[in-house]
C-alpha positions as CSV (number, residue, x, y, z in Angstrom):
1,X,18.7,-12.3,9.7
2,X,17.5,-9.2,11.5
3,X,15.0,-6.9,11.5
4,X,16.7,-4.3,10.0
5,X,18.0,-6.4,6.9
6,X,13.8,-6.8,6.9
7,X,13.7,-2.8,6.5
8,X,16.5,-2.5,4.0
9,X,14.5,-5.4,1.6
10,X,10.9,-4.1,1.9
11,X,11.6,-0.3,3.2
12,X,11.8,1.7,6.1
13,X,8.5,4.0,5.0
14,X,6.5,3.7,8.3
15,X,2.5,5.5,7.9
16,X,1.8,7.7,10.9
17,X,-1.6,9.0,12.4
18,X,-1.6,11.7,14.8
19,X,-4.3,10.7,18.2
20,X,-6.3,13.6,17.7
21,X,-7.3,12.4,14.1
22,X,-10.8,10.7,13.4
23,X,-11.5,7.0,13.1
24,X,-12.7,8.0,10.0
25,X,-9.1,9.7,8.6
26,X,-7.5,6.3,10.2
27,X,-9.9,3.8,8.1
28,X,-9.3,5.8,4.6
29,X,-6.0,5.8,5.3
30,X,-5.6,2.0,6.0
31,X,-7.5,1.7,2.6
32,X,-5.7,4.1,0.6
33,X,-1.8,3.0,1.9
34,X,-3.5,-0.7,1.3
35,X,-1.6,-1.7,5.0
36,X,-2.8,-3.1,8.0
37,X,-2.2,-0.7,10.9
38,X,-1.0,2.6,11.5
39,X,1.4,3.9,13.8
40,X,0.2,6.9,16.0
41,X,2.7,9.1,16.6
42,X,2.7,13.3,17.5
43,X,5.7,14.0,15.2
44,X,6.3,10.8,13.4
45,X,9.1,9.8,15.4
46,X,7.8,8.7,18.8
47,X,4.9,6.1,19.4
48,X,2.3,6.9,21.5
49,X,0.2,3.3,19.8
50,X,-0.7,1.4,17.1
51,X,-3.9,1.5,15.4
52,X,-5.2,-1.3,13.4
53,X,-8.0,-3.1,11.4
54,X,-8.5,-5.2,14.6
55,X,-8.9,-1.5,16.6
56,X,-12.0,-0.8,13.8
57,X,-13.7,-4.3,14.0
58,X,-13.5,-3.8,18.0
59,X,-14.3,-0.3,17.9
60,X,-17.4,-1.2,15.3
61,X,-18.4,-3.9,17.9
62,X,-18.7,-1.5,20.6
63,X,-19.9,1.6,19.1
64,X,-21.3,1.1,15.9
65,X,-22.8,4.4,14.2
66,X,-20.5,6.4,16.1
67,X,-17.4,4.8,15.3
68,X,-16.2,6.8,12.2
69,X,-16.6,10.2,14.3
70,X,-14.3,8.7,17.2
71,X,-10.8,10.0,17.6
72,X,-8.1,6.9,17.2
73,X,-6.9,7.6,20.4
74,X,-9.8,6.6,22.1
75,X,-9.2,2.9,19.8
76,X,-5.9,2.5,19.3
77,X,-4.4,0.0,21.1
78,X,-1.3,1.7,23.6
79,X,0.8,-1.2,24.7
80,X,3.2,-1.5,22.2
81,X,5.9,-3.7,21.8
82,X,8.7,-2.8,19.9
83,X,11.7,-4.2,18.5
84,X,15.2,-2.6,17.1
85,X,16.9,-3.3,13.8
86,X,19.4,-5.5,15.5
87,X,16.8,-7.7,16.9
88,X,16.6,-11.4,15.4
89,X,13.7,-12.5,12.7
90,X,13.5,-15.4,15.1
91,X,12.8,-13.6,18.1
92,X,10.2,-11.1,16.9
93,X,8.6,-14.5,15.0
94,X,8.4,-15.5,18.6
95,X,7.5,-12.3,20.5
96,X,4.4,-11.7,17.8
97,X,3.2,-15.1,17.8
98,X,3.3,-15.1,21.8
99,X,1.4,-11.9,22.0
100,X,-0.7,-12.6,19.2
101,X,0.5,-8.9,17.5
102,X,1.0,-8.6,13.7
103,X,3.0,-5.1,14.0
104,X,6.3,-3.8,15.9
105,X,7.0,-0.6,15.3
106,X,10.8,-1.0,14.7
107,X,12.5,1.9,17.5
108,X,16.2,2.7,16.9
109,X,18.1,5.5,19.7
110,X,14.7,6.1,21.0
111,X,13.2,6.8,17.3
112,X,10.7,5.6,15.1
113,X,12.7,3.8,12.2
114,X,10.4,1.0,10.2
115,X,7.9,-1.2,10.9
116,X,7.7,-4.9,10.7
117,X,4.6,-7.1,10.1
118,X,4.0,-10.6,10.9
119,X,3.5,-10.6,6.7
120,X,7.0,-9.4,6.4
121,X,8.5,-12.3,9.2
122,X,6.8,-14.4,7.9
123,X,8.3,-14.1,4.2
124,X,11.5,-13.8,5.5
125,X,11.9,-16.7,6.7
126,X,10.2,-18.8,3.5
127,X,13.3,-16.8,1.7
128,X,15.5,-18.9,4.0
129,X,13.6,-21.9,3.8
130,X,13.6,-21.7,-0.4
131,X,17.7,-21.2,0.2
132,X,18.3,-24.0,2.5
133,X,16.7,-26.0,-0.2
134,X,18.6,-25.1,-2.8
135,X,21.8,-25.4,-1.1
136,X,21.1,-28.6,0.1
137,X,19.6,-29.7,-3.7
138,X,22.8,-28.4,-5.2
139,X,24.6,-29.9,-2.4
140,X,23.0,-33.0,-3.2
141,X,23.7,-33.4,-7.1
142,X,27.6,-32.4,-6.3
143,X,28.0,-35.3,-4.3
144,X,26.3,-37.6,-7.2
Protein backbone atom coordinates (compact mmCIF):
# COMPACT_ATOMS: atom_id res chain seq x y z
CA UNK A 1 0.00 0.00 0.00
CA UNK A 2 1.25 3.62 -0.51
CA UNK A 3 0.68 6.77 0.42
CA UNK A 4 -1.08 7.94 -2.27
CA UNK A 5 -3.70 4.94 -2.31
CA UNK A 6 -3.96 6.67 1.50
CA UNK A 7 -4.98 10.08 -0.40
CA UNK A 8 -7.28 8.57 -2.90
CA UNK A 9 -9.34 6.74 0.33
CA UNK A 10 -9.46 9.65 2.74
CA UNK A 11 -8.73 12.74 0.22
CA UNK A 12 -6.19 14.84 -0.97
CA UNK A 13 -7.81 18.21 0.72
CA UNK A 14 -4.67 19.52 2.54
CA UNK A 15 -5.52 22.94 5.11
CA UNK A 16 -3.04 25.75 4.57
CA UNK A 17 -1.99 28.78 6.82
CA UNK A 18 -0.02 31.43 5.39
CA UNK A 19 3.39 32.46 8.15
CA UNK A 20 2.30 35.87 8.44
CA UNK A 21 -1.18 34.70 9.97
CA UNK A 22 -1.78 34.98 13.89
CA UNK A 23 -1.64 32.02 16.35
CA UNK A 24 -4.88 33.05 16.97
CA UNK A 25 -6.27 32.43 12.97
CA UNK A 26 -4.07 28.97 13.31
CA UNK A 27 -5.96 27.73 16.67
CA UNK A 28 -9.63 28.61 15.23
CA UNK A 29 -8.71 27.05 12.37
CA UNK A 30 -7.43 23.71 13.95
CA UNK A 31 -10.93 23.81 15.74
CA UNK A 32 -13.15 24.67 13.00
CA UNK A 33 -11.39 21.96 10.17
CA UNK A 34 -11.55 19.63 13.54
CA UNK A 35 -7.56 18.40 12.32
CA UNK A 36 -4.55 18.27 14.00
CA UNK A 37 -1.99 20.50 12.24
CA UNK A 38 -1.81 22.80 9.52
CA UNK A 39 0.46 23.14 6.72
CA UNK A 40 2.02 26.57 6.22
CA UNK A 41 2.52 27.38 2.97
CA UNK A 42 2.75 31.09 0.85
CA UNK A 43 0.59 29.80 -2.11
CA UNK A 44 -0.75 26.50 -0.91
CA UNK A 45 1.62 24.55 -2.89
CA UNK A 46 5.02 24.83 -1.27
CA UNK A 47 5.89 24.19 2.56
CA UNK A 48 7.56 26.53 4.30
CA UNK A 49 6.34 24.22 7.95
CA UNK A 50 3.95 22.54 9.74
CA UNK A 51 2.02 24.05 12.53
CA UNK A 52 0.39 21.88 15.09
CA UNK A 53 -1.49 21.52 18.45
CA UNK A 54 1.91 20.46 19.87
CA UNK A 55 3.29 24.08 18.30
CA UNK A 56 0.24 25.80 20.71
CA UNK A 57 0.87 23.73 23.93
CA UNK A 58 4.74 24.72 23.44
CA UNK A 59 4.05 28.10 22.37
CA UNK A 60 1.38 28.40 25.51
CA UNK A 61 4.29 27.00 27.68
CA UNK A 62 6.64 29.69 26.71
CA UNK A 63 4.60 32.62 26.20
CA UNK A 64 1.42 32.37 27.78
CA UNK A 65 -0.90 35.62 27.39
CA UNK A 66 0.82 36.56 24.40
CA UNK A 67 0.47 33.48 22.54
CA UNK A 68 -2.77 34.06 20.53
CA UNK A 69 -1.22 37.58 19.11
CA UNK A 70 2.04 35.62 17.87
CA UNK A 71 2.46 35.01 14.20
CA UNK A 72 2.69 31.01 13.36
CA UNK A 73 5.83 31.49 11.89
CA UNK A 74 7.41 32.38 14.86
CA UNK A 75 5.74 28.54 16.31
CA UNK A 76 5.58 26.49 13.67
CA UNK A 77 7.83 23.91 13.55
CA UNK A 78 10.26 24.27 10.02
CA UNK A 79 11.93 20.89 9.59
CA UNK A 80 9.66 19.00 7.80
CA UNK A 81 9.73 15.75 6.55
CA UNK A 82 7.90 14.77 3.72
CA UNK A 83 6.95 11.88 1.80
CA UNK A 84 5.55 11.26 -1.95
CA UNK A 85 2.58 9.26 -3.06
CA UNK A 86 4.69 6.41 -4.06
CA UNK A 87 6.24 6.10 -0.80
CA UNK A 88 5.28 2.85 1.28
CA UNK A 89 2.67 2.87 4.35
CA UNK A 90 5.41 0.84 5.97
CA UNK A 91 8.09 3.29 5.56
CA UNK A 92 6.36 6.46 6.60
CA UNK A 93 4.87 4.04 9.72
CA UNK A 94 8.57 3.95 10.37
CA UNK A 95 9.88 7.46 9.50
CA UNK A 96 6.92 9.03 11.95
CA UNK A 97 7.41 6.71 14.72
CA UNK A 98 11.28 7.26 14.50
CA UNK A 99 10.95 11.00 14.50
CA UNK A 100 8.13 11.06 16.72
CA UNK A 101 5.93 13.32 13.90
CA UNK A 102 2.14 12.70 13.40
CA UNK A 103 2.05 14.68 9.90
CA UNK A 104 3.95 14.46 6.39
CA UNK A 105 2.98 16.76 4.12
CA UNK A 106 2.69 14.45 1.02
CA UNK A 107 5.11 16.49 -1.89
CA UNK A 108 4.61 15.21 -5.53
CA UNK A 109 7.13 17.19 -8.59
CA UNK A 110 8.07 19.57 -5.97
CA UNK A 111 4.19 20.31 -4.97
CA UNK A 112 2.07 20.12 -2.16
CA UNK A 113 -0.36 17.15 -2.95
CA UNK A 114 -2.05 15.63 0.46
CA UNK A 115 -1.28 15.04 3.81
CA UNK A 116 -0.91 11.99 5.74
CA UNK A 117 -1.32 11.60 9.56
CA UNK A 118 -0.08 9.01 11.88
CA UNK A 119 -4.27 8.57 12.32
CA UNK A 120 -4.44 7.78 8.75
CA UNK A 121 -1.15 5.09 8.87
CA UNK A 122 -2.27 3.86 11.44
CA UNK A 123 -5.85 2.79 10.03
CA UNK A 124 -4.37 1.66 7.04
CA UNK A 125 -2.72 -0.75 8.18
CA UNK A 126 -5.70 -2.24 10.72
CA UNK A 127 -7.59 -2.44 7.09
CA UNK A 128 -4.83 -4.87 6.19
CA UNK A 129 -4.74 -6.60 9.39
CA UNK A 130 -8.87 -7.08 9.34
CA UNK A 131 -8.06 -8.57 5.53
CA UNK A 132 -5.41 -10.88 6.32
CA UNK A 133 -7.80 -12.26 8.85
CA UNK A 134 -10.38 -12.90 6.74
CA UNK A 135 -8.44 -14.47 4.11
CA UNK A 136 -6.87 -16.63 6.26
CA UNK A 137 -10.58 -17.39 8.25
CA UNK A 138 -12.03 -18.16 4.79
CA UNK A 139 -8.91 -19.85 4.01
CA UNK A 140 -9.26 -21.88 6.93
CA UNK A 141 -13.06 -23.15 6.63
CA UNK A 142 -12.13 -24.11 2.69
CA UNK A 143 -9.76 -26.44 3.81
CA UNK A 144 -12.36 -28.10 6.47
Amino acid sequence: MSVGEILTAKGADVQTIESNATVGDAVDRLRDERIGALIVSPDGQTVEGVFSERDVVKGLADHRDALLSMKVRDLMTTSVTTCSPDDGVEKIMLEMTELRARHFPVVADGRLVGIVSIGDVVKNRLDQVQLEKKVLQDSYIARR
